[in-house]
C-alpha positions as CSV (number, residue, x, y, z in Angstrom):
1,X,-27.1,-72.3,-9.3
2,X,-27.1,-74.5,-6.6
3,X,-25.3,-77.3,-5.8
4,X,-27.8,-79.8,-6.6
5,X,-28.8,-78.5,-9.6
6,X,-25.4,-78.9,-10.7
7,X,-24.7,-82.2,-9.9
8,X,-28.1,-83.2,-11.6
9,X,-26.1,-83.7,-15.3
10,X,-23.5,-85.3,-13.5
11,X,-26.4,-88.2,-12.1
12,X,-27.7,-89.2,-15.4
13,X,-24.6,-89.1,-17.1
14,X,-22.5,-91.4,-14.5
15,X,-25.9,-93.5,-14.1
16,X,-26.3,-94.2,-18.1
17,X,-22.6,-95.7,-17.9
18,X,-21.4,-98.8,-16.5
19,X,-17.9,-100.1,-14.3
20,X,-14.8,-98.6,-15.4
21,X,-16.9,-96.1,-17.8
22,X,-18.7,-94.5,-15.1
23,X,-14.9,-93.8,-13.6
24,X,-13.4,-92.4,-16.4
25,X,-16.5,-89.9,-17.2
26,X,-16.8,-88.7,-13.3
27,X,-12.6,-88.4,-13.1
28,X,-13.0,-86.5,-16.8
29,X,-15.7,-84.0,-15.8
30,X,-14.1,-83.6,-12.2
31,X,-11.4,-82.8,-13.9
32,X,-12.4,-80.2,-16.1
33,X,-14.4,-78.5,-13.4
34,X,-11.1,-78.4,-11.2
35,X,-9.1,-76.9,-14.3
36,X,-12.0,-74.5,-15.1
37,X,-11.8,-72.8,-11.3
38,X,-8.2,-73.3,-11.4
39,X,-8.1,-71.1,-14.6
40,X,-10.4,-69.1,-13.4
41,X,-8.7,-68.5,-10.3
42,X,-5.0,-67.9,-11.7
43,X,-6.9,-65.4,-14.2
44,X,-8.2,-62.8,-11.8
45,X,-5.1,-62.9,-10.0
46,X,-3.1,-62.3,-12.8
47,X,-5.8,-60.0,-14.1
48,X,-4.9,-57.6,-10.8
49,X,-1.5,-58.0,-11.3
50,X,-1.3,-56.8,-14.8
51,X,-3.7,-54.1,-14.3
52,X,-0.9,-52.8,-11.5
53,X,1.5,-53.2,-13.4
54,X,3.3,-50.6,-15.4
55,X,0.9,-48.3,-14.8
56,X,0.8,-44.9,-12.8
57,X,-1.6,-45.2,-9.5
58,X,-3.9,-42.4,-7.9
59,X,-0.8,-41.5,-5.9
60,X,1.2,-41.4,-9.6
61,X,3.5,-44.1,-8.3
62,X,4.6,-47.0,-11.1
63,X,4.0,-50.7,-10.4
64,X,7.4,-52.5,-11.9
65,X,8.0,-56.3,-11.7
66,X,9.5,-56.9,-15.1
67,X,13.8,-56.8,-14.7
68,X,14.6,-54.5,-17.5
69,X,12.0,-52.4,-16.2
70,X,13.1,-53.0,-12.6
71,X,16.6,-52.2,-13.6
72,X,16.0,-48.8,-15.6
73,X,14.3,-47.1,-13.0
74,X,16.3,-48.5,-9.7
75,X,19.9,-49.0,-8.1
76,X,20.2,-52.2,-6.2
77,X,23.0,-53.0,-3.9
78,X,23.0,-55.9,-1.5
79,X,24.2,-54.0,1.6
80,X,24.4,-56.9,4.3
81,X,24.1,-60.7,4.8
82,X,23.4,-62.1,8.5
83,X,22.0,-64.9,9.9
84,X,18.2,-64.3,10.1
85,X,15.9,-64.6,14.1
86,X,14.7,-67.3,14.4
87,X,16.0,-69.0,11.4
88,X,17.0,-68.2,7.7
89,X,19.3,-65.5,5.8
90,X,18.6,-61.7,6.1
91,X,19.3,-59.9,2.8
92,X,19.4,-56.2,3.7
93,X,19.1,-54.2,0.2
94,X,19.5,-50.6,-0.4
95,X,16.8,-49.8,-3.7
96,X,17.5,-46.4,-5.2
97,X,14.9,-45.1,-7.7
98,X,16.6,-42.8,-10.6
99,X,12.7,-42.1,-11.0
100,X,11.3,-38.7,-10.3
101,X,7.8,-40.5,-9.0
102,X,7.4,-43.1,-6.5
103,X,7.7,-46.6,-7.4
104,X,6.3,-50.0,-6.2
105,X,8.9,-53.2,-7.1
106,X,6.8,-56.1,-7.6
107,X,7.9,-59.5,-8.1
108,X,10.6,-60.9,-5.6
109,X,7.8,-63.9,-4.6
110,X,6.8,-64.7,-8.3
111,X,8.6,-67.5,-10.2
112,X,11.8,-66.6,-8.0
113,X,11.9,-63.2,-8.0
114,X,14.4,-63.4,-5.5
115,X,16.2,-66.3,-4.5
116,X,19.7,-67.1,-2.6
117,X,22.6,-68.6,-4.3
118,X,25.1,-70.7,-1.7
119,X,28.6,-71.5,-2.1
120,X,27.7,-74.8,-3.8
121,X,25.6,-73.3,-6.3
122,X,21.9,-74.6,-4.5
123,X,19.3,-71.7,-5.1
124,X,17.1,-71.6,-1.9
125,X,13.5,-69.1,-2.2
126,X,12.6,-66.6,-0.1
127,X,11.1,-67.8,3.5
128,X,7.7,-67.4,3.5
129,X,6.0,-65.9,7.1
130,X,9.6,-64.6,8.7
131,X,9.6,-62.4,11.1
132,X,10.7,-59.4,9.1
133,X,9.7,-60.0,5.4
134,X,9.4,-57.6,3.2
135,X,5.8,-57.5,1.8
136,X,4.6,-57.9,-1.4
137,X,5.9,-54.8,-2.5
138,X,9.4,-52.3,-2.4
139,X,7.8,-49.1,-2.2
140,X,10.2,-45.7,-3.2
141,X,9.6,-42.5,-3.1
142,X,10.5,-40.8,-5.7
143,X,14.6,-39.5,-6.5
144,X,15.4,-41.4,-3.0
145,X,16.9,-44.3,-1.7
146,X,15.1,-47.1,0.9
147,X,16.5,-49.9,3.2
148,X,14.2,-53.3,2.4
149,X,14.8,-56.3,4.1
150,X,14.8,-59.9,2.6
151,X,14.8,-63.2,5.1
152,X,15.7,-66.6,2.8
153,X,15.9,-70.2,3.9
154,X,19.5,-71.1,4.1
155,X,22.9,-70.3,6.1
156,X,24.6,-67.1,6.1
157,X,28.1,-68.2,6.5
158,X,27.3,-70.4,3.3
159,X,25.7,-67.0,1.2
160,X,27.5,-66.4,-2.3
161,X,24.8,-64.6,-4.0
162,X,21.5,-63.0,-4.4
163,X,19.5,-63.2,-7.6
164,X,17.0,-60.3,-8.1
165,X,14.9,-60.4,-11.1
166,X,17.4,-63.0,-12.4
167,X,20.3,-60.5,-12.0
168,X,22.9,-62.1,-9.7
169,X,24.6,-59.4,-7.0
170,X,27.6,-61.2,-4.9
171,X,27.3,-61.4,-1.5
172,X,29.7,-58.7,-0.1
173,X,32.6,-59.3,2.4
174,X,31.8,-57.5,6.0
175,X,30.2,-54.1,5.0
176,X,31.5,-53.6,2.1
177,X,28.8,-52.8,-0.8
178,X,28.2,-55.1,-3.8
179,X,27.6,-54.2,-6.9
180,X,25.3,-56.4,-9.6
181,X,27.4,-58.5,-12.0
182,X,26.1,-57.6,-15.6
C-alpha cells in the first residue's frame, strides 16, 4: 500500500479530534504501529533462530544454544585470559564435542550468553566489533576439540570468571586449565 494511502485513516481520525485528543490518538496509533513492526521484527528473527535450533542441518551438524543442551554435548575449558588489542579481555576457550556429528554453539551474544565476571563481582558483556570476535557461532566438528576466541570489555588483571550459558568457569592462574564449577 503506499504510504499515502496509509496515512489517509490517520487524516480523518486526528482531523475529527480536537487539542490534547488529537495527541493522545496520533501518540496511540503511532504507538501501536511501532509495536506491530517491532513484534514483527523480533518474530522472524526469533522465527530463524528456532528453526536452527536443535535441529540437524544439510551438513547433519546440530544448532545448540540452550545450556543443558550446550553442556551434554560439549567440554568447555577456559584455557587463557590476556589483555585483548586494542582494548578489552581475550577469553581463549577450548570446546570439545562428545558428539559424533558436528555442532554449531549458538548463544554467547543473546541475553548474556557469555559475560565476564571481575574480582568485584561487575559482570561486563562481550565487546561487540573486536578485532578477533568469535562469530555468531562455535562451530565443531564432530568427536574433536576447537580453539574459539572471546574478546570482553574489561581488564584482564581484574578477570575472576567467565559465565557461559550461565555456568561460571574461574579464570585460571598462568596456563593452567579451569574447570566449570557445578
Amino acid at each position: 500500500m503506499p504510504r499515502r494511502m496509509r496515512l489517509i485513516p490517520l487524516i480523518f481520525l486526528v482531523s475529527a479530534c480536537k487539542g490534547e485528543t488529537a495527541k493522545e490518538v496520533t501518540a496511540a496509533v503511532v504507538g501501536k504501529a511501532v509495536e506491530v513492526t517491532k513484534g514483527a521484527g523480533t518474530g522472524v528473527v526469533t522465527g530463524i533462530e528456532e528453526g536452527r535450533k536443535g535441529t540437524e542441518s544439510t551438513d547433519g551438524s546440530r544448532t545448540l544454544s540452550k545450556p543443558d543442551e550446550v553442556f551434554a554435548s560439549t567440554e568447555l575449558q577456559i584455557i587463557e585470559v590476556k589483555p585483548a588489542s586494542p582494548k578489552g579481555v581475550e577469553v581463549v576457550l577450548a570446546v570439545t564435542n562428545k558428539a559424533t556429528q558436528p555442532i554449531h554453539l549458538l548463544g554467547l551474544r543473546d541475553g548474556g550468553g557469555a559475560q565476564l565476571v571481575d574480582k568485584e563481582g561487575f559482570f561486563t558483556p562481550l565487546l561487540a566489533g573486536a578485532p578477533g570476535q568469535l562469530g555468531e557461532a562455535i562451530e565443531i566438528p564432530p568427536s574433536a576439540k576447537v580453539k574459539a576466541t572471546l574478546i570482553f570489555e574489561g581488564n584482564a588483571a581484574k578477570a575472576a570468571q567467565v559465565r557461559l550459558w550461565g555456568r561460571q568457569f574461574p579464570v585460571p592462574a598462568g596456563a593452567a586449565t579451569a574447570k566449570a564449577q557445578q
